[in-house]
N, C-alpha and C positions, 0 to 999 in steps of 0.2 A: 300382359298388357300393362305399359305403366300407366297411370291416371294423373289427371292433374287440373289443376284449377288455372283455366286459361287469364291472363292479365292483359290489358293491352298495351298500357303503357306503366309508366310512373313518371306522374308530371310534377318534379319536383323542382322547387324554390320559382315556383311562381311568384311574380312581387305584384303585389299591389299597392300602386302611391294612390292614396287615398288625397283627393281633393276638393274643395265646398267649392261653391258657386260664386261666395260671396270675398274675396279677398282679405275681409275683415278676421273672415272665421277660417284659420289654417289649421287642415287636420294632417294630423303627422301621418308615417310611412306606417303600413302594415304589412304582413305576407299572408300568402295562403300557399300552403301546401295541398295540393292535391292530387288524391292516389283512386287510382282509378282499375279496378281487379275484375277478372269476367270470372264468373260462378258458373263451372260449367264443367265435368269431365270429360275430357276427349281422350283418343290414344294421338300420343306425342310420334307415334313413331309416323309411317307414310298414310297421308290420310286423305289427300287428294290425288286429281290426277295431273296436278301441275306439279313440277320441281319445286317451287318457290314455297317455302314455308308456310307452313299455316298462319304463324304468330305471326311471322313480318306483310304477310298477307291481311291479316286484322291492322294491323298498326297501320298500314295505307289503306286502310278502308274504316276510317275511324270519324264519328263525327261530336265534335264535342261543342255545346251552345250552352252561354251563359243567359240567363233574362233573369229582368229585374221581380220586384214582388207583383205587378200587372201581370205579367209574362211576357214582354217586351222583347224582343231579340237584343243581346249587346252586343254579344261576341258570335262570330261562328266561324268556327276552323273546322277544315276538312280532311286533317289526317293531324298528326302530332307535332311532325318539325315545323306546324303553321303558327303552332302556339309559340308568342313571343316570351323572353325571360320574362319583361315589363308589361301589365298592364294598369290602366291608370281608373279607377271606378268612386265613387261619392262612399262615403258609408250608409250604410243600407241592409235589407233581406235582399239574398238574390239565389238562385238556383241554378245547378248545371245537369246538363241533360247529355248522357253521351250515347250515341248509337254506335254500334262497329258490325263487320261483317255484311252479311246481303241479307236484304230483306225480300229473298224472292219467290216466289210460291215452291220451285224447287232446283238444287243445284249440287254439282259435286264442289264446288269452291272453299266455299268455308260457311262459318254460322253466324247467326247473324243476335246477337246482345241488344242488351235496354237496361239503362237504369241511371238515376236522376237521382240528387241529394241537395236539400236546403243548408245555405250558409248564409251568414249577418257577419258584415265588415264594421267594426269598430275601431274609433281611433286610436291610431297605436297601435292595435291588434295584431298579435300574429294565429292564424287558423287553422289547422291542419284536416282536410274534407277526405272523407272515405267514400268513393262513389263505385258501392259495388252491384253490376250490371250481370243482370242473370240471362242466362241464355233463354233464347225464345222458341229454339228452330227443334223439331221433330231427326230425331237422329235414329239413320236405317246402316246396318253392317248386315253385310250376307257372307257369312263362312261356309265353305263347301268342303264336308267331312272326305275323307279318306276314300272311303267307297265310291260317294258318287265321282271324282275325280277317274278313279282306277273304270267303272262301268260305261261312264258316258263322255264321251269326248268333245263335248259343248253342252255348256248348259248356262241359262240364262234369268234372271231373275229381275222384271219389271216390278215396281213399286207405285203408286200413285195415290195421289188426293182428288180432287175434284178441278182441282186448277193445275196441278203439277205431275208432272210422270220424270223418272229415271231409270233406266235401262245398267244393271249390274251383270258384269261378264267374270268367267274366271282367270281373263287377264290382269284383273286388276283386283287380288282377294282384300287388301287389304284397306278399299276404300271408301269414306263414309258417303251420305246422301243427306241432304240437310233439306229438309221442308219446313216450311210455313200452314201449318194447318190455318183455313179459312175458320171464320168465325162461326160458331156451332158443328162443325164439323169434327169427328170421334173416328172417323175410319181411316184407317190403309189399307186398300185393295194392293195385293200380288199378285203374282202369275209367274209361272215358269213353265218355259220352255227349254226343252232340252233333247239335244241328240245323243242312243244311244251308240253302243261301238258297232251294233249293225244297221246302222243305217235309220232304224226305228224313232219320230219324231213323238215325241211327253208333251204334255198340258197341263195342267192341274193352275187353280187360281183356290184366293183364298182371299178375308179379310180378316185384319185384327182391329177387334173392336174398345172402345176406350182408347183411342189414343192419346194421347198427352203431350205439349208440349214443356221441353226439357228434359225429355226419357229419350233413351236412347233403347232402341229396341233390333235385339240381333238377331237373324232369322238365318238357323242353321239347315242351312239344303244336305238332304240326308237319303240316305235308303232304305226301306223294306223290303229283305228277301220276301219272295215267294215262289211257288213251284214251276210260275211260268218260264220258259225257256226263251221268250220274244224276246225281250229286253234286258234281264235281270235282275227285276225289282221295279217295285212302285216309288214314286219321291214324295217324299214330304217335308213339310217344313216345320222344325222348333223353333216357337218365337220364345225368347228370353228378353224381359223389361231390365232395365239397369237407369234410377237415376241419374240426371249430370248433375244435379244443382248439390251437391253435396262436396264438401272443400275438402282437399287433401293435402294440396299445398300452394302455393302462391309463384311461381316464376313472374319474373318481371323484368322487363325491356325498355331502358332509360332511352329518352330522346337522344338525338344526335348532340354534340357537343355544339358548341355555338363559338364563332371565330368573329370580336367585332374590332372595331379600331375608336381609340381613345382620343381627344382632344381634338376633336375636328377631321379624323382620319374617316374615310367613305371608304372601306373597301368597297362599295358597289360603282364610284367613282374612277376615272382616273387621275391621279397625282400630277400635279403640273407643276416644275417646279423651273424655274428661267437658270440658264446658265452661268454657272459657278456659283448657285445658290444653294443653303445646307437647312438642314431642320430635325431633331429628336422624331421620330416614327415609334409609337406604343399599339400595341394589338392585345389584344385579353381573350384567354381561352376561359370557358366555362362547361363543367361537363358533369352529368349526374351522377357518375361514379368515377373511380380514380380515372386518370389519363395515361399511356402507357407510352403513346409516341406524338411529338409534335415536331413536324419534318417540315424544314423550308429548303427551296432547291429555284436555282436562277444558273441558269449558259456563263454569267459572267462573275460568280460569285469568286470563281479561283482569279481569273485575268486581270479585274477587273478588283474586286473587295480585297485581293491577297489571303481569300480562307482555303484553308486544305480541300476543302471538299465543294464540289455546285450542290451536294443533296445531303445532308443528315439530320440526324434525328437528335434534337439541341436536349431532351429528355434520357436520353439513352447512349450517348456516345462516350467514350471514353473520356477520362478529367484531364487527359493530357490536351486533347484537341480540342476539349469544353474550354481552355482556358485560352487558347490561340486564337478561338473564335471569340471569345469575349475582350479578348484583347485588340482585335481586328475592332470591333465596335457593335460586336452583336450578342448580349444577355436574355437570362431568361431566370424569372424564380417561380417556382409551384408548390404549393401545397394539398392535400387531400382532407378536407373536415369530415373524418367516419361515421360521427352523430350527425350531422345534415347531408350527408353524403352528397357532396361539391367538392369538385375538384378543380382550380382554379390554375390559370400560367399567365405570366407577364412576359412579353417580348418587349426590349427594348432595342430600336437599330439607333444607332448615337451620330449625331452629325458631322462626325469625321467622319466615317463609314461611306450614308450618303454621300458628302464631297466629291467622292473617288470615283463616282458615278457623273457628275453634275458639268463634267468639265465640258462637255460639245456637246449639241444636241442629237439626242437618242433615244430611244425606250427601252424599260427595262420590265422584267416581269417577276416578278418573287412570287412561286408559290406556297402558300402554306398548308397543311393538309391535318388534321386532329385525330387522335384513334383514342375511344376511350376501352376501360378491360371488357365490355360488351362488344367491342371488334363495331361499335357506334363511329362511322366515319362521315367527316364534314370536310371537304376542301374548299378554298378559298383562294384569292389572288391578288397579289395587289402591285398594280399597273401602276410605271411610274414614266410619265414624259417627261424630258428636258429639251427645252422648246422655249427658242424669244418669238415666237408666233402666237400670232391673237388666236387665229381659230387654226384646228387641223380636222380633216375632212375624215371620216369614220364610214369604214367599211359596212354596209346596210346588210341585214338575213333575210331571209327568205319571209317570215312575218310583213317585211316593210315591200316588196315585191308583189304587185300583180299584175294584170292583162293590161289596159289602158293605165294604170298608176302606178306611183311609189312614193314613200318614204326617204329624203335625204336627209342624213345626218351628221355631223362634226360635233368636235367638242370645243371649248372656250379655258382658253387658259384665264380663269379670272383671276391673277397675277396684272395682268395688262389690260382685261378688257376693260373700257370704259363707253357704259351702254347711252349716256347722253351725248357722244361723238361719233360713235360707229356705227357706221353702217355695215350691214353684214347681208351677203347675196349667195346665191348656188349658179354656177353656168354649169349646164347639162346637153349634151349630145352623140348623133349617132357616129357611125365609121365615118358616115361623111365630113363630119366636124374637124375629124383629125387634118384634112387636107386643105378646108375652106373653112375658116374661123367664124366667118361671116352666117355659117349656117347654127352656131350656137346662140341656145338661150339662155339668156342670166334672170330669175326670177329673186327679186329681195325678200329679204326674211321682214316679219315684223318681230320688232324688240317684244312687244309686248302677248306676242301670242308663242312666237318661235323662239323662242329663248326662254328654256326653261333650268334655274341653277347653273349648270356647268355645259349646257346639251343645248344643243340646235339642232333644230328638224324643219322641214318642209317639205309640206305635199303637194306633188308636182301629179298632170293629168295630161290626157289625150296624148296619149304614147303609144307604139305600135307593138302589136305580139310579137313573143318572139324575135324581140329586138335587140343585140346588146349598146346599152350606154353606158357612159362616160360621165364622170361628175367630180367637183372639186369646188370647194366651201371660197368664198374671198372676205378677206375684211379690209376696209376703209385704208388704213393706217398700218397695214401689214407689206412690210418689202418683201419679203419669201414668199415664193407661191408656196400652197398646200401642198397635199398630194392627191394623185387623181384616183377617184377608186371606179369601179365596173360592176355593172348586173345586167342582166338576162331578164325582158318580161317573161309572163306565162306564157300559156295557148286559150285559144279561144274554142276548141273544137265543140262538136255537136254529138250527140247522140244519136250514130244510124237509123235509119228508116223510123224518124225522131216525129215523122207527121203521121205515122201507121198506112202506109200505101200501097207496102209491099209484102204480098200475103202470099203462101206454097198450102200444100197438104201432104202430111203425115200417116200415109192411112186415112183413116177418118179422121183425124186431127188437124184443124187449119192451125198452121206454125206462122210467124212474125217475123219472117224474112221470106226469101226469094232472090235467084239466078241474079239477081243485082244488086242488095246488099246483103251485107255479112250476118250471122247471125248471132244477134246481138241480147233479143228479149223473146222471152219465153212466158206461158204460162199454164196450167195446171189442165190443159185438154189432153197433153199426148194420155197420162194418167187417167182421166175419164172417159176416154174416148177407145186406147188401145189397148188397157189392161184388160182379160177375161173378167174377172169376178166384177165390174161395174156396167153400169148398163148404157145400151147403146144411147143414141144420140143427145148427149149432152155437153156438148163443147158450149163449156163456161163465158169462153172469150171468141168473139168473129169479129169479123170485120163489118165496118157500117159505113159505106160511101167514104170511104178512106181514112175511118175515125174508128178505136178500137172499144168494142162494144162488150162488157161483161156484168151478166149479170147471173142470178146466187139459184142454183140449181139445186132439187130434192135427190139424191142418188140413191138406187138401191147397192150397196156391199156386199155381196154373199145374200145374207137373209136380214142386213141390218140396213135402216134405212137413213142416212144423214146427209147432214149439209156442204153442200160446195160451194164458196163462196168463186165468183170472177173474181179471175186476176191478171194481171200482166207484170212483167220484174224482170228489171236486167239480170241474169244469168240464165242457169238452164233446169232443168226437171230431171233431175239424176236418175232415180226409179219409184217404182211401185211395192212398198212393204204389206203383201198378201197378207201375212198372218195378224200382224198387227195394223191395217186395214190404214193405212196411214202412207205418204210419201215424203223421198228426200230430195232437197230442191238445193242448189248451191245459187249464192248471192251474192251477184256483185262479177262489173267484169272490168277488165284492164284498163283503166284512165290516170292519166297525170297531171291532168290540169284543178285548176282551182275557181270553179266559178263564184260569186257572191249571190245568185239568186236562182229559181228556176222557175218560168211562166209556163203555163198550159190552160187549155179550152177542155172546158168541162159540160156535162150537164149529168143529174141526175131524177129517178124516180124510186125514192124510196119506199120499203112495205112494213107494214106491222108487224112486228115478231111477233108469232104464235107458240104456242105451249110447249112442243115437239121440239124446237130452234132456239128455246129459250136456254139461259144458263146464270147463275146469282153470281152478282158479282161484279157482271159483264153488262148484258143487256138481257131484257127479261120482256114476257109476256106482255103486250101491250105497249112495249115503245115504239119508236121508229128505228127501222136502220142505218146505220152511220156508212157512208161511206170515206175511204180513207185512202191519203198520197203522203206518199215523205219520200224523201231522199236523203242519201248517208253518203260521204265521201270516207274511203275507207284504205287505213295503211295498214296493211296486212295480208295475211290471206283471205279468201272469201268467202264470207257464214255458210256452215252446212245447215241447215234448216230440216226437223223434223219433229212435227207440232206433238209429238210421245214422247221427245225426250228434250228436244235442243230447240230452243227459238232465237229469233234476232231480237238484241238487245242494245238499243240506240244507246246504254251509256256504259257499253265494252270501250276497253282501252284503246281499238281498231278505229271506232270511229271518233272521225278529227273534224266533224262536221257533219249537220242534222239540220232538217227544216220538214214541218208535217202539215198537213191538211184536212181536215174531215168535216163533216156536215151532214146533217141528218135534212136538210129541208129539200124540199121540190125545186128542182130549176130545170125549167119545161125548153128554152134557148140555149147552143153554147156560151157560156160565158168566160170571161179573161179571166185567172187567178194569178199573182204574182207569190212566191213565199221566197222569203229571204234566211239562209243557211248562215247557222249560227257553228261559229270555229272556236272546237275547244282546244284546238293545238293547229296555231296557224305556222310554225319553226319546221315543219314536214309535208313533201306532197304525198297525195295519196295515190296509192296504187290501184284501187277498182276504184267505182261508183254503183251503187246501189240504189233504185226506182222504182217505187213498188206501189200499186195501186189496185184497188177490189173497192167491189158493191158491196162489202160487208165487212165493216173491221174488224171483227169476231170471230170471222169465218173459220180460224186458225182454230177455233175452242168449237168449232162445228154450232156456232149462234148466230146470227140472223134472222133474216124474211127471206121466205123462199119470196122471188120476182120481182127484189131490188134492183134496180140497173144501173151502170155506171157508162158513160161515155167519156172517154179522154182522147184528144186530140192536140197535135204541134205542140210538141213537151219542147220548151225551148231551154238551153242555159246561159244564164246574163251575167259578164265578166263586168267589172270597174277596171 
């Protein structure tokens, strides 16, 4: 096993332009270097059960926050390529605080660091900050020896804390378990289960006590012969401790290279430049360790520029062709500083080059693309228009798209524009526009609000679903028309049998559809109602005069007695897991719309949680119970849910939108709720939606009040 001391990043040649308040008093330029290393041994080889790296996995799951000496928040980045080369701060004490990995009670993902280090900016100064963050997370490896492999042909090994469970199989030997032990908490309960080769079903549980975190603790499933003939041997477990916090070596993972433009150049802009007009184009590469390729590639670079190739690597290419292209009008110099380790390139395109491009109006598109020796890739682009047009009309994404509205946008050649003359408008229309002009609307932009730098936008309302339009920018004092671009609204649709009217039976289980509509939502009665080992009549969730009524039932399991909470959720109730006394529910069912809000009529009667139902952490002896509603718009596949090993987690990369509800008070009348869904990636629709509501938000951790109720009724979804 190799070991290593995990890094997250190396954030090097941070600048700091250090500047006073007061003008009088100018404090010069300082730097701060800051290295940033995780204290932690893992095995580097397969350690999850995702493909994606562990380390590139920590690096996007990175959070680094500077505050001042109050504790102030300055800075907060959320992964590493957020951190700018430049930042600008007073002289002062300040502190950086960086977290990476999950901080989740438990997970196969990755681990989850902490660690923080004080610095003082002085004038002039340059600072080099060592912020080394030590792992926090409980680390579990289950190896299955020789024997038990060869005698048992399944065998399975649960782990748990108090808050977290994971389930290890021997398809996957090599993978870690990362927990978060709760506060005071010293134990790991196990258990394994295992199939012998005849058929014979194993049990055995165990705890280890002292737990630690930062220890990684291996628990080898093994054999003891004995004379019995059933099975062929007893199982047992070696636990072996192995610190992580102990350094072996250091790997380290520079940021991606940084591609910006010099003397006024936007790459995040486009280039407008008026016909037969020329200009020098500089771009600068910057990157933490040497650079290896920097590739520019354009459709028209042969036709068009007269260079040998539309794509090469101006780093790497032979000096016969390096010198054809620098003779055409496109250079480049670099160097690699080994002691600050920076690697820098200058592109220069010369304005002959441009010319050749400039002669009639066109677009052109130069890719650039940076590779540094860490395979650290940044691509970039940079858009060039040649255009005697004030404005050109800009193709809108799916962001500026919805149900009733949208986002129009063009861009301004400010070459020409002159904003104390022009006026600047949008006419937009449907198919019927094309035939009768008369049916288009032109809505004017304001200078002052729509006109931002180089970009025009307006938001235009009361539009129909599912409609495609037609749109094209006008300015004042412009001969050319624009060009016309098109989009598609959303849909407006509803969620089936969305007012609870339409109710069937499953056995004993009243189900959330029927012979008229589809079935859509489900919730946790087929499980309490049709599985043997739970007892009869306890359907969680029925129907109440056409309002779906759930409230938080005592179950007996076997000879164990726990809590159910009401629930209802779009998708369905997969099965019943007898042994480990638990069910799997799949979340989330087919939708592609994008609403902005979701109303429903509620009412509730909450109960004290008692001793039995209680849980630290959660909710405990003597509260009230919380009842709970959220919604998740989800691109992906749809959550498998199973409150032992897997739960839903509103800030997976799936969902692209969340909005939640809960309340612990008494409301004796239906009342209106409105909650508005918050979009963390509005560039994608989502393929389910996911609705999930219960008397008891705990329920999942078996906490509550037994005889909490929830009432939900006409769950509506509300498009803009």
């Amino acid at each position: 096993m190799q070991r290593s001391r995990y890094y997250i990043y190396y954030l090097l040649g941070i600048l700091f332009l250090l500047v006073s308040c007061r003008e009088e008093e100018i404090i010069g330029e300082g730097t701060l270097r800051l290295k940033v290393t995780m204290d932690g041994d893992v095995t580097t080889s397969t350690v999850t059960r995702s493909t994606e790296s562990l380390t590139d996995k920590l690096n996007e799951n990175c959070q680094v926050q500077i505050r001042n000496s109050e504790g102030g928040l300055l800075r907060d980045y959320k992964k590493l390529d957020e951190v700018p080369e430049t930042l600008q701060f007073l002289s002062g004490s300040y502190k950086v605080e960086v977290k990476a990995g999950l901080n989740v009670p438990a997970t196969f993902d990755m681990p989850y660091y902490e660690g923080e280090a004080p610095f003082t900016i002085k004038s002039g100064s340059a600072e080099t900050i060592d912020v080394n963050c030590a792992i926090q997370s409980t680390v579990v490896q289950i190896v299955y020896s020789d024997d038990v492999s060869e005698t048992f042909k399944d065998a399975q090994v649960t782990v748990s804390t108090s808050t977290g469970t994971l389930t290890f199989d021997k398809a996957h030997p090599d993978v870690l378990g990362y927990y978060i032990l709760p506060s005071g908490e010293l134990e790991l309960n196990w258990q394994i289960t295992a199939v012998a080769q005849n058929g014979k079903t194993f049990n055995k549980s165990g705890t280890i006590l002292q737990a630690e975190r930062g220890v990684k603790y291996i628990l080898t499933l093994q054999r003891e012969t004995t004379d019995s003939t059933e099975g062929g041997g007893i199982l047992t477990i070696k636990v072996q401790e192995e610190p992580l916090r102990t350094i072996s070596e250091t790997i380290v993972i520079s940021k991606n290279p940084d591609i910006t433009g010099n003397n006024g150049l936007d790459l995040n802009k486009t280039l407008f430049l008026n016909v037969n007009e020329t200009k020098e184009l500089n771009i600068s590469v910057r990157a933490t360790t040497a650079l290896e390729a920097l590739t520019l590639s354009c459709e028209q670079f042969k036709d068009l520029g007269g260079l040998p190739l539309n794509s090469f690597n101006i780093l790497g290419i032979a000096d016969n062709l390096k010198e054809e292209i620098k003779a055409a009008g496109i250079s480049c110099t670099s160097e690699y500083d080994v002691k600050k380790e920076i690697a820098t390139a200058n592109l220069t395109i010369s304005p002959d080059f441009i010319r050749k491009f400039t002669d009639i109006e066109r677009e052109v598109v130069i890719k650039l693309s940076a590779r540094d020796a860490n395979q650290k890739l940044k691509e970039e682009k940079l858009d060039i228009t040649v255009s005697n047009a004030v404005a050109l009309t800009t193709p809108i994404g799916l962001e500026d798209i919805w149900t009733y509205s949208a986002t129009l946008r063009a861009t301004l050649n400010l070459n020409l524009y002159q904003p104390s003359i022009e006026k600047l408008s949008f006419i937009y229309w449907t198919e019927e526009g094309n035939e009768d002009e008369s049916l288009r609307t032109t809505i004017e932009v304001d200078n002052a609000t729509g006109v931002k730098e180089d970009k025009i936008e307006c938001r235009i309302t009361d539009l129909k679903p599912k409609t495609k339009y037609y749109y094209q920018v006008k300015a004042q004092t412009q001969q050319t028309e624009s060009e016309i671009c098109t989009f598609i609204t959303g849909g407006n649709s509803q969620l089936p049998n969305n007012s609870f009217d339409h109710w069937s039976q499953n056995g004993n289980a009243w189900m959330l559809y029927d012979s008229e509509v589809e079935y859509f939502w489900d919730s946790g009665n087929i499980g309490t109602m049709n599985d043997v080992p739970f007892n009869a009549g306890a359907n969680t969730t029925t129907n109440d005069n056409g309002s779906v009524r759930m409230e938080t039932h005592k179950l007996k399991v076997l000879s164990i007695i726990k809590l159910a909470a009401g629930n209802v959720f779009t998708g369905n109730f997969v099965e019943t897991d007898i042994s480990a006394q638990t069910a799997e529910l799949s979340f989330g069912r087919p939708f592609t719309d994008r609403p902005q809000k979701m109303s429903f009529r509620y009412k509730y009667s909450p109960q004290t949680v008692g001793e039995d139902f209680s849980k630290e952490g959660y909710i405990t002896k003597g509260e009230t119970d919380i009842a709970y509603i959220y919604i998740a718009l989800i691109n992906g596949s749809p959550f498998k849910i199973k409150p032992t090993d897997y739960m839903f987690n509103k800030n997976d990369a799936r969902v692209i939108a969340y909005a939640e509800f809960s309340t612990n008070e008494t409301v004796n009348e239906f009342t209106e709720k409105e909650i508005t869904l918050e979009y963390s990636n509005k560039t994608v629709k989502p393929t389910h939606i996911l609705v999930v509501a219960t008397s008891s938000k705990y329920g999942d951790y078996f906490a509550g009040a037994v005889g909490s109720v929830l009432w939900l009724d006409d769950v509506e979804l509300v498009y803009e």
